[in-house]
NUKEZA-110625 format. One record per residue (C-alpha): residue in three letters; z, x, y. Coordinates in pm, whole numbers, padded with zeros to 5 digits, always signed. Each point is the difference from the previous one (the first is absolute). Layout:
BEGIN
alaZXY...
//
This chain:
BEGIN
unk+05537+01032+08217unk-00056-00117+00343unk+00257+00158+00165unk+00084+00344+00102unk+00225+00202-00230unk+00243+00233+00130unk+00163+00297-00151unk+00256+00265+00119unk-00043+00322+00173unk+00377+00246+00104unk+00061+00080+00315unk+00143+00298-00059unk+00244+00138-00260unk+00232-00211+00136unk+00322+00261-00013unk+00263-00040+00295unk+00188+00305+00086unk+00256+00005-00225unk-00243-00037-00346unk-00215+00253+00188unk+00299+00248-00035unk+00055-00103-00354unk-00221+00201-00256unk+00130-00285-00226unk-00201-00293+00145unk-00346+00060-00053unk-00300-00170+00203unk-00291-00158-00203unk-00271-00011+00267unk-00150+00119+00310unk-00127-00190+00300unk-00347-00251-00086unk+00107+00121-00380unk-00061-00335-00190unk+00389-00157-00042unk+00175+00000-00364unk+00012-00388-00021unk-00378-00073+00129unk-00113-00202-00255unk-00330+00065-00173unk-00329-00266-00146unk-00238-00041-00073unk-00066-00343+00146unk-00212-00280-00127unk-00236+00094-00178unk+00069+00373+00001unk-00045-00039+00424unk+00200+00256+00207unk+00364-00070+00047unk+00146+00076+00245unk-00283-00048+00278unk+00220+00221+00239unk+00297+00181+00054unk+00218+00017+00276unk+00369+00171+00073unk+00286-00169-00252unk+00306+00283-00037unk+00055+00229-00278unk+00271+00096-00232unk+00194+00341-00080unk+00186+00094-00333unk+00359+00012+00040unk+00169+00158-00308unk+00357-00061+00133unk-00066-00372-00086unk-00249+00086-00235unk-00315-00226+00184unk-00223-00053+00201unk+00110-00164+00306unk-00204-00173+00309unk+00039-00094+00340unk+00237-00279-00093unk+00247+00288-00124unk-00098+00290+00240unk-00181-00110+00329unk-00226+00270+00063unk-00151-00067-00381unk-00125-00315+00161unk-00205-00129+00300unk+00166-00219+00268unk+00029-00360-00016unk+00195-00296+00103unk+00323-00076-00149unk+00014-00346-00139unk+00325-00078+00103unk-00086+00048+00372unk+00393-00102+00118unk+00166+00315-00190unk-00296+00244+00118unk-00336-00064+00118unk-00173+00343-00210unk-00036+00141-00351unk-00201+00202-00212unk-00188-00048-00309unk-00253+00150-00250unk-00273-00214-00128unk-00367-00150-00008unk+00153-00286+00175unk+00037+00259+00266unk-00359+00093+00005unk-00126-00339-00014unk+00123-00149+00320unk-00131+00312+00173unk-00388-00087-00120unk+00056-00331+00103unk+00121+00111+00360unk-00362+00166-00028unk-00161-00285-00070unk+00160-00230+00275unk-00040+00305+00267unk-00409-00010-00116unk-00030-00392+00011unk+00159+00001+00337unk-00303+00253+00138unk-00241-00243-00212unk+00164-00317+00052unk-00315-00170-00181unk+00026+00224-00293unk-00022-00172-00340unk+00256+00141-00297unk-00284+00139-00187unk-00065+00234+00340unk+00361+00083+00075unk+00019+00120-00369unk-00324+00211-00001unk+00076+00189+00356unk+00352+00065-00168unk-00117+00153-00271unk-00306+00145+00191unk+00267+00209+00206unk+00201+00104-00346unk-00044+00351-00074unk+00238+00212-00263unk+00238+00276+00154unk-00075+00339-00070unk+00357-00004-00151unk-00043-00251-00250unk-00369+00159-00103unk+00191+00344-00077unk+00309-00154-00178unk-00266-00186-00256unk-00263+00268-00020unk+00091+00064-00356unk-00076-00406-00099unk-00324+00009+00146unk-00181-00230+00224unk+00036-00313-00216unk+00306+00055+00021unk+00071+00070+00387unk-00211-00336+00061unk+00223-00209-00232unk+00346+00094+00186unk-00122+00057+00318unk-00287-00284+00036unk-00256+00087+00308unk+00293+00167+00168unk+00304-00057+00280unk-00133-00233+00280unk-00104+00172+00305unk+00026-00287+00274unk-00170+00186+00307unk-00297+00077-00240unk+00022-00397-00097unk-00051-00131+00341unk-00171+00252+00185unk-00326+00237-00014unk+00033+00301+00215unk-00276+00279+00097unk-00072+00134-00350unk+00055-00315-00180unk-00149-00312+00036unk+00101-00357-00223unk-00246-00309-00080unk+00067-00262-00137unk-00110-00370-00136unk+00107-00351-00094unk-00197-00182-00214unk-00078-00206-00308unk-00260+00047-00260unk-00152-00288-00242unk+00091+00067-00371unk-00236+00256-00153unk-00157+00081+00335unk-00020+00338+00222unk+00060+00106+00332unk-00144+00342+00141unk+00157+00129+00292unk-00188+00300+00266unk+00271+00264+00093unk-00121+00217+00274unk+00001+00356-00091unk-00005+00214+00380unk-00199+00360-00040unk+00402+00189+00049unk+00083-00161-00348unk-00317+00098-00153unk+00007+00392+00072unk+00187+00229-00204unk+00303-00013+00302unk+00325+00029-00212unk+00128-00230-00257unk-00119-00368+00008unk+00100-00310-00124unk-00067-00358-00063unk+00272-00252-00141unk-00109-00352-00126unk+00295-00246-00083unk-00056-00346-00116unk+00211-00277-00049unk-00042-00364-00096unk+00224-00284-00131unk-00157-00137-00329unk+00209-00352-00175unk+00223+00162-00311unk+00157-00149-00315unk+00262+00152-00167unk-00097-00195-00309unk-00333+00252-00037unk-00093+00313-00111unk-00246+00040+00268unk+00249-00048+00264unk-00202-00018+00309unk-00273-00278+00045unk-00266+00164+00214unk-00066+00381+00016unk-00108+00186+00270unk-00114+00401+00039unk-00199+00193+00232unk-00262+00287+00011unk-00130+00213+00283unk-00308+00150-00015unk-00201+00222+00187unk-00373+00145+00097unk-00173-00285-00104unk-00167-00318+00161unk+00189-00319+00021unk-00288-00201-00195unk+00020+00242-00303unk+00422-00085+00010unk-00038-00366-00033unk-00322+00023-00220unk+00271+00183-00268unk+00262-00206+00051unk-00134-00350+00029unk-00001-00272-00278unk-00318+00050-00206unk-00219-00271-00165unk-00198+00106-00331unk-00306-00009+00141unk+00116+00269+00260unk+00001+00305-00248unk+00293+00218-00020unk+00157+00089+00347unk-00060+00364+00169unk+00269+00281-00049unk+00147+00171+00281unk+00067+00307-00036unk+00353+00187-00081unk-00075+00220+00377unk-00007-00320+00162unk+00384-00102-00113unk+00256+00139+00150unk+00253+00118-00207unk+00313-00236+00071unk+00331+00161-00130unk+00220-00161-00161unk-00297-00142-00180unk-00133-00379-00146unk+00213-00025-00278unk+00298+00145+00137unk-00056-00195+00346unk-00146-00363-00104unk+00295-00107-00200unk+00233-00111+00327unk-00122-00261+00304unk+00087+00303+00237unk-00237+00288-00056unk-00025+00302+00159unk-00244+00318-00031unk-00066+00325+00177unk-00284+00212-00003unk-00039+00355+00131unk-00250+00212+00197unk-00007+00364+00070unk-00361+00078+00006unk-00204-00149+00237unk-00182-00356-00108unk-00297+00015+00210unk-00272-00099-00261unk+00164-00309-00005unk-00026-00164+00304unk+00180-00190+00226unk+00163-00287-00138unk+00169-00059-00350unk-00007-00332-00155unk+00328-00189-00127unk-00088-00246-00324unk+00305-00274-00021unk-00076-00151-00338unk+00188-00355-00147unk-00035-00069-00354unk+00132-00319-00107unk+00256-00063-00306unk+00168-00293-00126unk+00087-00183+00372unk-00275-00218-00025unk+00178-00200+00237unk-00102+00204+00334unk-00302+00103+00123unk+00025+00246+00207unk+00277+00336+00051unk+00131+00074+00326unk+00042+00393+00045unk+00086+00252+00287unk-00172+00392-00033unk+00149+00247+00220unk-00278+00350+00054unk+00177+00355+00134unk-00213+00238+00124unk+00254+00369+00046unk-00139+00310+00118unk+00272+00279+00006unk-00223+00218+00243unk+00102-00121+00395unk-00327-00186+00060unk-00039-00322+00181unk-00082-00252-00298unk+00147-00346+00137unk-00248-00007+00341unk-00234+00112-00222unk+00007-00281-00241unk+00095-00257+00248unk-00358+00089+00210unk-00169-00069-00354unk+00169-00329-00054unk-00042-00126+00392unk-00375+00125-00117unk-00056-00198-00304unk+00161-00324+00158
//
């Protein structure tokens, strides 16, 4: 549960020249199509498995032999890879999520090398922060729905540039931290007047990730839970008046309104089931009326790991405006600002 899951995406349909002149051999997918053998969750709990995806070969049909064959059997099936018996020939090919796997984890060692202080929990959430699902793969599962999309695809195929850098139009924060069980953090996310007008399609992407003790030997598999809320147009006292622990005498605690929460897709129930969680929500009418700065609620709720007291967590914040505007300077003047 605290790792990152890893399914299989084709590369192609993965016919040389000579099946691509044979109207016998017949190609199963397309490039970014999700691979035959990607293997499906759910995870823990009903958590999404795989996290990501990421390039791992295909198969074609062969009705000569009467199967379906992979790189092992026809080389451009698979994706290249060493040859484990380097002495005869150092290359090979292959078709698998054992493919796709070492190619996250390239990812990962390629982000912790930018952020050589990076803890696990933030090389996992700015991996799956960058994760978006091909066009390809949406089309080819259109017909199952978006349940189903999310459960073989995850939050997407890793995008590594998007991972470690912003650029103009896109700006990443992010945070370490640790929470006490059953406590709150709120975190200010600057909101620059470009993001707030009606200037093409906008978007804000919260991903979460924490690393709560497990035990196999429970239902409840995970021993802490974490999720995350982000709301908007109201004051901060009126967010931690709602949220805070109440005593009886302090009468029942004020509502905030449904306009002030932004509607994160996938939402809580799908979302709050893995330690990596990641949301999106979309703008295409201006947001004026509600300010300048969003708020970010990390909540911890405790469970049966009595034994710690606190959860260490890492939050990752996109801010993506598809309109050519100059969003990172903007937000960077806020934050130099504000500290």
């Amino acid at each position: 549960m605290n790792v990152i899951t890893v399914g299989a995406l084709a590369h192609g349909e993965g016919l040389d020249e000579d099946g691509a002149d044979d109207v016998r051999v017949r190609p199963i997918t397309r490039l970014h199509e999700p691979a035959p053998f990607s293997r499906v969750g759910p995870g823990p709990g009903g958590a999404i498995k795989p996290d990501v995806v990421e390039i791992g070969g295909t198969l074609i049909f062969d009705p000569v032999v009467a199967r379906l064959r992979g790189g092992e059997d026809v080389g451009s099936a698979g994706v290249l890879t060493l040859y484990h018996s380097y002495l005869d020939r150092l290359f090979t090919a292959g078709s698998g999520t054992s493919y796709a796997a070492p190619r996250v984890a390239f990812s990962a060692a390629q982000i912790l090398s930018r952020f050589p202080q990076a803890s696990a929990n933030l090389v996992r959430a700015v991996i799956v922060g960058s994760a978006e699902i091909p066009q390809a793969a949406q089309e080819r599962l259109q017909l199952l729905g978006n349940d189903a999309t999310r459960a073989i695809c995850g939050h997407g195929l890793v995008d590594l540039e998007r991972a470690a850098f912003s650029d103009d139009a896109r700006v990443t924060l992010y945070a370490e931290d640790e929470l006490a069980l059953d406590h709150f953090a709120v975190y200010r996310i600057p909101i620059p007047e470009p993001f707030q007008a009606a200037n093409g399609e906008r978007c804000i992407r919260v991903t979460l990730a924490f690393d709560p003790p497990v035990r196999h030997t429970r239902t409840d598999y995970a021993g802490v839970g974490m999720s995350f809320r982000l709301v908007r147009g109201c004051q901060p006292d009126l967010i931690f008046d709602h949220y805070r622990k109440r005593e009886q005498d302090d009468g029942p605690f004020p509502e905030l309104a449904a306009r002030y929460n932004c509607n994160l897709v996938p939402g809580p129930q799908a979302r709050e089931k893995g330690t990596v969680q990641s949301a999106t929500v979309t703008f295409k009418r201006g947001v004026e009326e509600y300010g300048d700065s969003y708020y970010l609620v990390v909540r911890c709720e405790s469970g049966w790991a009595t034994h710690i007291d606190r959860q260490e967590f890492a939050i990752v914040v996109e801010l993506l405006q598809k309109a050519e505007v100059q969003l990172y300077e903007r937000v960077r003047q806020r934050i130099r600002v504000q500290a």
